[in-house]
C-alpha positions as CSV (number, residue, x, y, z in Angstrom):
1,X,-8.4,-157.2,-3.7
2,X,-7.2,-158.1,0.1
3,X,-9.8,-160.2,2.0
4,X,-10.7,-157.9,5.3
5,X,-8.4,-161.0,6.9
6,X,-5.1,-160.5,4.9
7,X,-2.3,-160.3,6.3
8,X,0.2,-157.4,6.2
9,X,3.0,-159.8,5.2
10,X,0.7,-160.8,2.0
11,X,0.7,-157.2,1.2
12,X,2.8,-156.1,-2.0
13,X,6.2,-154.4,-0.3
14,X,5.6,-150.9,-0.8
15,X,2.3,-151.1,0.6
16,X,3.5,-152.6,3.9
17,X,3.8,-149.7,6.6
18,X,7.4,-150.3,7.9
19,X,8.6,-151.1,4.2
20,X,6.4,-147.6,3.2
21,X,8.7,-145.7,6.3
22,X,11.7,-147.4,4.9
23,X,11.7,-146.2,1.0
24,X,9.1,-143.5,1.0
25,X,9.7,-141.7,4.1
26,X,7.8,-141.0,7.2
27,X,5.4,-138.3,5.3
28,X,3.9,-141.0,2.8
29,X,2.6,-142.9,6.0
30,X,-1.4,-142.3,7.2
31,X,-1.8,-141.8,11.0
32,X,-3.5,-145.3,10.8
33,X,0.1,-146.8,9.1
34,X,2.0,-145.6,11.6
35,X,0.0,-146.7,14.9
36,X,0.3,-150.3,13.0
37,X,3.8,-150.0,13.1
38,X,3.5,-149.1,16.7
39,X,1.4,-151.9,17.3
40,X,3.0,-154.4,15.2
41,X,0.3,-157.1,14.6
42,X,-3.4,-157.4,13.9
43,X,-5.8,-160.2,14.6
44,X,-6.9,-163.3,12.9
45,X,-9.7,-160.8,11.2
46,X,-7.9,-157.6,10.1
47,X,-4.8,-156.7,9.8
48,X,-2.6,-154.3,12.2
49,X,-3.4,-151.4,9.8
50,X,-7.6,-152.0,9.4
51,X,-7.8,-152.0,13.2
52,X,-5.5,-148.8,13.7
53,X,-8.5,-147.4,10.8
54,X,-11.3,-149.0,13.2
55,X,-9.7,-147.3,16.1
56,X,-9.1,-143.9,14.5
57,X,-12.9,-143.9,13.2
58,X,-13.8,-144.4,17.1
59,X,-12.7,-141.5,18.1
60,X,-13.6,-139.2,15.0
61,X,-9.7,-139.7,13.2
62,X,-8.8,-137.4,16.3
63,X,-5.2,-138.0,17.2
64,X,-6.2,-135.3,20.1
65,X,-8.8,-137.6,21.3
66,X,-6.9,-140.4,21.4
67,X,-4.0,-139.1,23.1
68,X,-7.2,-138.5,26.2
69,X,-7.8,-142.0,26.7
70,X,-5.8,-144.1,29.2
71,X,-4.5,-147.1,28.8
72,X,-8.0,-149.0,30.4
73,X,-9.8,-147.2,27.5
74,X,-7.5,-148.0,25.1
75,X,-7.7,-151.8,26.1
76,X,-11.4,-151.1,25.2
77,X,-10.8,-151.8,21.4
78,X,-10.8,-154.8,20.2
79,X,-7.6,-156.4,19.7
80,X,-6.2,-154.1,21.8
81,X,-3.9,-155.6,24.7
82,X,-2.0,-153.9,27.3
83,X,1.2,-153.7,25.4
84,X,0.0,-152.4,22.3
85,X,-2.3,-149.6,24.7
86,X,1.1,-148.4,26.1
87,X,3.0,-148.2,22.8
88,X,0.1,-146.2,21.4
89,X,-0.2,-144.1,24.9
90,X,3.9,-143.8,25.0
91,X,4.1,-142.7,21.5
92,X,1.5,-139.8,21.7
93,X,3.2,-139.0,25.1
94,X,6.5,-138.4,23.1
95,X,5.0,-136.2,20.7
96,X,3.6,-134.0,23.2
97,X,6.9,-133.7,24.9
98,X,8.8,-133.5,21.3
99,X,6.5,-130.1,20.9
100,X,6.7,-129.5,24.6
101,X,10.7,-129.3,23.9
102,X,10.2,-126.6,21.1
103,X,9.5,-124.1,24.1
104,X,12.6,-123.2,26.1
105,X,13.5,-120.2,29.2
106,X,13.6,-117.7,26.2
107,X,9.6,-117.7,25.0
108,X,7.8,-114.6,26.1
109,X,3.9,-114.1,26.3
110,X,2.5,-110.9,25.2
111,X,-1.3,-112.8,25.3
112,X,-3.6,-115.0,26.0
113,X,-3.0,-116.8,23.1
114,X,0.6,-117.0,24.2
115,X,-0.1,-118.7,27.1
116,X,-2.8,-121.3,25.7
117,X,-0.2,-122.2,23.3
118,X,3.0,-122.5,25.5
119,X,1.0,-124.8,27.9
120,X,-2.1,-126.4,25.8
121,X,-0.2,-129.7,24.9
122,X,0.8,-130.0,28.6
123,X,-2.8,-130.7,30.3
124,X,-5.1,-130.5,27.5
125,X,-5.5,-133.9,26.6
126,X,-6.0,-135.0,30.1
127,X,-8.8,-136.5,31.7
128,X,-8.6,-134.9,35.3
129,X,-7.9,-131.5,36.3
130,X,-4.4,-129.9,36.8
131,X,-3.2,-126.8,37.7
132,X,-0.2,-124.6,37.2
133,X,1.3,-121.4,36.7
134,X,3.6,-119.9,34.0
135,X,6.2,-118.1,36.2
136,X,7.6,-114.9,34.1
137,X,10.1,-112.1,34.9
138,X,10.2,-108.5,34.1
139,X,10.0,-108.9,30.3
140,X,7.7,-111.6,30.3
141,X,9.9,-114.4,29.5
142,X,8.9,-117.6,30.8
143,X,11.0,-118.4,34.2
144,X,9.6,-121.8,34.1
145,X,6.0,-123.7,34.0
146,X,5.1,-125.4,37.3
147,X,2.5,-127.8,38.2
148,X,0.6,-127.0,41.4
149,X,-1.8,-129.5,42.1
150,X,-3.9,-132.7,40.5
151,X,-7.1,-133.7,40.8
152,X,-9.8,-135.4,39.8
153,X,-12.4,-134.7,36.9
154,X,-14.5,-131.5,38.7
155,X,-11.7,-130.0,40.5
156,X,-8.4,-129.7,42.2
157,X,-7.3,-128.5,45.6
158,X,-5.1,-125.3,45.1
159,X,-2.9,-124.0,48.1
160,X,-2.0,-120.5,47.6
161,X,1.3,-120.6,49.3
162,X,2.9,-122.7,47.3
163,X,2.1,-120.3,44.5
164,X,3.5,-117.3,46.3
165,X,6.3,-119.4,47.8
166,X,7.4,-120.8,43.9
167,X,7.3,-117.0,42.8
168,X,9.7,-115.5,45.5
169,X,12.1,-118.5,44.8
170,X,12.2,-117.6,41.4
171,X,12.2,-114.2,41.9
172,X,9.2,-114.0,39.7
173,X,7.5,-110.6,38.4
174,X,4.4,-111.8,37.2
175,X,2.6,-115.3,36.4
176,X,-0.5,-116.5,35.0
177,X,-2.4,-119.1,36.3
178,X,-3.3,-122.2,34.4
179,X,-5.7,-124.9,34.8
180,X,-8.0,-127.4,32.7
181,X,-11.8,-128.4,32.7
182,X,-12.0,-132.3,31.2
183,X,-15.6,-131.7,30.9
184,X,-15.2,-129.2,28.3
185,X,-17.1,-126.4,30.1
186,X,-15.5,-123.4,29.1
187,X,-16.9,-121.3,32.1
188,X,-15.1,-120.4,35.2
189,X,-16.5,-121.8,38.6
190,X,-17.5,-119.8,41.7
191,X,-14.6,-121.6,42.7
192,X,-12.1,-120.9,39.9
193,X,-13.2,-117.1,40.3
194,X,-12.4,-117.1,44.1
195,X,-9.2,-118.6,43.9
196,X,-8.1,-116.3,41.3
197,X,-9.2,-113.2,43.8
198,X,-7.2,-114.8,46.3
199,X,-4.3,-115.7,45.1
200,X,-4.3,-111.8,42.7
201,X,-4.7,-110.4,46.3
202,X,-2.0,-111.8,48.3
203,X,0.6,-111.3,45.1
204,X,0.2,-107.7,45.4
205,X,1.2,-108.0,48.8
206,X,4.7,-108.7,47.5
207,X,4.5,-106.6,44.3
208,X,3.8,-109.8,41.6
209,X,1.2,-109.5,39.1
210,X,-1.3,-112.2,38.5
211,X,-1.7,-111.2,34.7
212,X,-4.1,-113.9,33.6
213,X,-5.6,-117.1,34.6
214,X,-6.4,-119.5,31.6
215,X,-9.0,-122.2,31.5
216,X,-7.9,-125.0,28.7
217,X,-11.0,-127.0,27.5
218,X,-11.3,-129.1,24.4
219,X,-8.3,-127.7,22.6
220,X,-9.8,-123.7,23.3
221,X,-8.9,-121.5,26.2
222,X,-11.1,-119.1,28.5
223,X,-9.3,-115.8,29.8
224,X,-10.2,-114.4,32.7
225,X,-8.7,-111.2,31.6
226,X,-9.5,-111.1,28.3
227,X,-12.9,-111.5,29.9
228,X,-12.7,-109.0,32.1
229,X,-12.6,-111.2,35.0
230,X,-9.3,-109.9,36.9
């Protein structure tokens, strides 16, 4: 039985995580295997794979939760130094592009659910608020996804100009607004609802639909207009 301070390289071959990737392909790896190879080594007390475990059982064996923390949190674990924080950080960051890339000018969004799905991997994870709006044309199909503003954990300044102004350059239709609550409250503010007004207002103005306006919170979504809220 390996001591809790064994090293990887004492390890029988097949047992090893890059060895494992190499002759049993990627899907015979653990998540913990494969941030080990990411991270490369351990520490005089466990090996690279027991602390990718110890850091997995932080944060529940929640890939989602992980890919939330910056790289000062991820610093936080033990044996965790800045390099090995920005290989895990970078490597979740290329699988939410690698999905993000699935999507391309042709999607179309007949729902809610649509929506929450084409943008969820895009600000869902993150720990401050963004906002942005899914730009479509007269079918529906996605023109393109645009990030309006960033802010900080409770909000997010959002100039209604540069909305309207976006949607005339890309000779939009319709769009649906987009934005994310890091605290997890899935209800919309006094200020989330006013905004929405405005901005739905001033669009009919020059005949664009506001068909929705999405809050993304722990991995779910609010609709304002499956809420009745529009």
């Amino acid at each position: 039985m390996l001591s809790t301070c064994s090293s990887i390289k004492t390890w029988a071959e097949n047992d090893r995580p890059r060895e494992k990737f190499i002759n049993k392909g990627k899907n015979a790896l653990s998540d913990a295997e494969l941030i080990a190879i990411l991270i490369g080594s351990g520490s005089p007390s466990e090996s690279a794979v027991q602390l990718s475990k110890r850091i997995l059982s932080e944060v529940g064996n929640s890939l989602h939760l992980l890919a939330r923390k910056n790289i000062e949190e991820l610093k936080k674990f033990r044996g965790i130094g800045e390099a090995k924080a920005l290989a895990i950080a970078a490597a979740l960051e290329l699988g939410r592009r690698r999905k993000e890339s699935a999507f391309n000018e042709s999607i179309k969004i007949k729902s809610s659910k649509d929506a929450f799905e084409y943008c969820r991997d895009k600000i869902s994870d993150l720990d401050h608020e963004e906002f942005w709006v899914i730009y479509l044309n007269r079918s529906n199909t996605v023109i393109k996804n645009q990030q309006i503003s960033t802010g900080g954990i409770s909000g997010t300044v959002v100039d209604a100009r540069i909305i309207l102004k976006n949607a005339l350059d890309l000779l939009a239709s319709s769009m649906i607004l987009v934005h994310n609550h890091p605290s997890g409250n899935p209800k919309p503010s006094h200020e989330d609802l006013t905004i929405t007004k405005k901005i739905t207002e001033a669009a009919k103005l020059i005949d664009i639909t506001v068909l929705d306006h999405l809050i993304i919170f722990e991995n779910k979504y609010t609709s304002f207009a499956d809420e009745g809220l529009m």
